[in-house]
N, C-alpha and C positions, 0 to 999 in steps of 0.2 A: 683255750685253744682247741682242744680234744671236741665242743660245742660246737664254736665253728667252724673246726673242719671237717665234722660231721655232717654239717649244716649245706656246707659246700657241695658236699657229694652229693646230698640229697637233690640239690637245684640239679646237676651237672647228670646225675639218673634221670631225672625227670626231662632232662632236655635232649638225653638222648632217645627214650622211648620214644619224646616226640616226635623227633625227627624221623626215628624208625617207621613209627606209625605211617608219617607221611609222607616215605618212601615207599613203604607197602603199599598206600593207598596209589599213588601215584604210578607203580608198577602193576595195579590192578587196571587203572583206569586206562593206561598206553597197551595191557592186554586185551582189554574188552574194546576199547577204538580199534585194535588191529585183527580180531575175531569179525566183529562186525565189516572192516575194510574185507576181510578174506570172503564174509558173504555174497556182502555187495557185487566182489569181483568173479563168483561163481555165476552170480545172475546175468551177470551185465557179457561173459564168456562167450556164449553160444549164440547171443544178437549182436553183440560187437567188437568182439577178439580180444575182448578188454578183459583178458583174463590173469595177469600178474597184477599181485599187488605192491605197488613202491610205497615202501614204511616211512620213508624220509620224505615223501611228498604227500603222503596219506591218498595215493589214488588208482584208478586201474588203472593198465597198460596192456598191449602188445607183448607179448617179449619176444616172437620172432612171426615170420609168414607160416609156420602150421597154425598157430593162434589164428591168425587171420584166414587163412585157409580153411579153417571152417566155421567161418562164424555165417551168419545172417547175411549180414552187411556185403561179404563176398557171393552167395550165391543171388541177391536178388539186385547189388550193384556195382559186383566186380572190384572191392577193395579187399583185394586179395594179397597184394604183399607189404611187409614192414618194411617202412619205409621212412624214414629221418622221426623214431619215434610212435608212429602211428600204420594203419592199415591205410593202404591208397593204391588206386587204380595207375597203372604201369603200362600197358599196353594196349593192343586191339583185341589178342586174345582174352583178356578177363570182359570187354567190355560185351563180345562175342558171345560169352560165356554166361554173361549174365540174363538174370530175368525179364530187367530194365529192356534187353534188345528183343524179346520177341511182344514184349509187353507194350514199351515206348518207341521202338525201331532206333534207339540209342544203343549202336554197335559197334561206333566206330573211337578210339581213342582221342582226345582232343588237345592234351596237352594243358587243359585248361583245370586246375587244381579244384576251382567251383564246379564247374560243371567238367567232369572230366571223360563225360561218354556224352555223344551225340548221333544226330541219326548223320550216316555221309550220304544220303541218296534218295531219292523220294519213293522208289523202291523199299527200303527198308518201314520207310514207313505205310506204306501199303501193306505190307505184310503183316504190320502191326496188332493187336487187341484192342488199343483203343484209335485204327482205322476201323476197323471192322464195328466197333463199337458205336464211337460217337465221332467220325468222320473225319478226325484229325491225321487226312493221310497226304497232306502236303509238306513235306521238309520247307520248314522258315528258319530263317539264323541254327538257330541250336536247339531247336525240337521240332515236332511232327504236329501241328495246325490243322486247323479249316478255312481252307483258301478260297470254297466256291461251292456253289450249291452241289455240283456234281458229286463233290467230297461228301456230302450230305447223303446224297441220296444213294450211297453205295452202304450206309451204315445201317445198322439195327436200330439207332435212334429214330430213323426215317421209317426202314420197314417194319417197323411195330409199335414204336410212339407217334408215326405222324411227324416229325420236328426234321420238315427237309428243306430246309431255308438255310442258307448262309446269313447269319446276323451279329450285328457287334452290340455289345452291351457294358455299362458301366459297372466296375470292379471295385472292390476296395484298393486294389494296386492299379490299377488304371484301366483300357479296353481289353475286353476279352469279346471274341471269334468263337463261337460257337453254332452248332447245330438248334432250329428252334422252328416251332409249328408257328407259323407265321399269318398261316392262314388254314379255314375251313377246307380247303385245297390240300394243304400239308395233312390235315387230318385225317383226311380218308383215304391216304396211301397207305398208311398204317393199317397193320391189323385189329389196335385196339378200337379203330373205329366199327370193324366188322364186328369184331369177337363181343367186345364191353362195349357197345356205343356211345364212345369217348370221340365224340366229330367234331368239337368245335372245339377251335384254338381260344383261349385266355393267358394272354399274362407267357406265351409260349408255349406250353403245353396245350394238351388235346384232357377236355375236359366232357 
């Protein structure tokens, strides 16, 4: 008897170390997932407010609008307050506030969760970077286009690439409106045809 119930205890040691073991290990492994969650969540902070880490869902989050208030996401596209969980655009003023309006002429609040800043005005999009840029200073549905050669030829694509044609072209997502040297004519409004003698149109550009 004294054998095996020696015997006994010996399994009943052995089966607890194990278990101990692989509680340690498994208390190691839920610490080192939740270090690595804590990094993740520092990085992911400053570009998109996703700065709490939830243990129980292993992910980052929000946990209020200073989070979002200064992340990325708010200054270049106005998802400035927490909101059912997440950062999202609320009003006119974030939309005002953002990058996206002096950049895209998307200033106006829309209500619309996908695109939830738009241009309200064809105005705004004139005032636009990429009016000024590559001619897209016509308000169409829910962003700032090129409706017409004029739009063209108010941009820097025209006065220094030459590309002052309104033309449509085939997309991987379907037509795209774009600015394009359409001709030896487009070319040499440009400056690169003065400067780099770049005069002739290929393929759209001034070559």
């Amino acid at each position: 008897m004294k054998f095996e119930f020696g015997w006994g205890m010996g399994i009943a040691t052995s089966i607890a170390l194990a278990t101990g073991i692989v509680l340690v290990r498994g208390a190691l492994a839920d610490r080192e997932r939740e270090q690595q969650g804590l990094a993740r969540c520092a990085s992911q902070c400053r570009i998109a407010g996703l700065c709490t880490y939830d243990r129980k869902l292993a992910t980052c989050r929000p946990r209020d609008s200073v989070d979002c208030s200064k992340s990325d996401i708010c200054k270049a596209n106005g998802l400035c307050t927490f909101l059912d969980g997440r950062c999202a655009v609320t009003s006119d003023a974030e939309c005002l506030g953002a990058e996206q309006c002096k950049e895209a002429g998307r200033c106006k609040f829309s209500g619309n969760e996908a695109i939830p800043c738009v241009p309200p005005s064809d105005a705004e999009c004139q005032a636009s970077s990429i009016c000024r840029r590559f001619g897209r200073c016509t308000m169409q549905g829910m962003a700032c286009n090129v409706a017409s050669n004029e739009d063209c030829a108010r941009a820097e694509a025209c006065t220094k690439n030459g590309q002052c044609s309104k033309v449509a072209r085939e997309a991987a997502d379907g037509v795209v409106v774009l600015c394009s040297a359409a001709s030896n004519d487009d070319c040499a409004k440009g400056e690169d045809c003065t400067s780099n003698k770049l005069c002739t149109a290929i393929d759209g550009a001034c070559r």
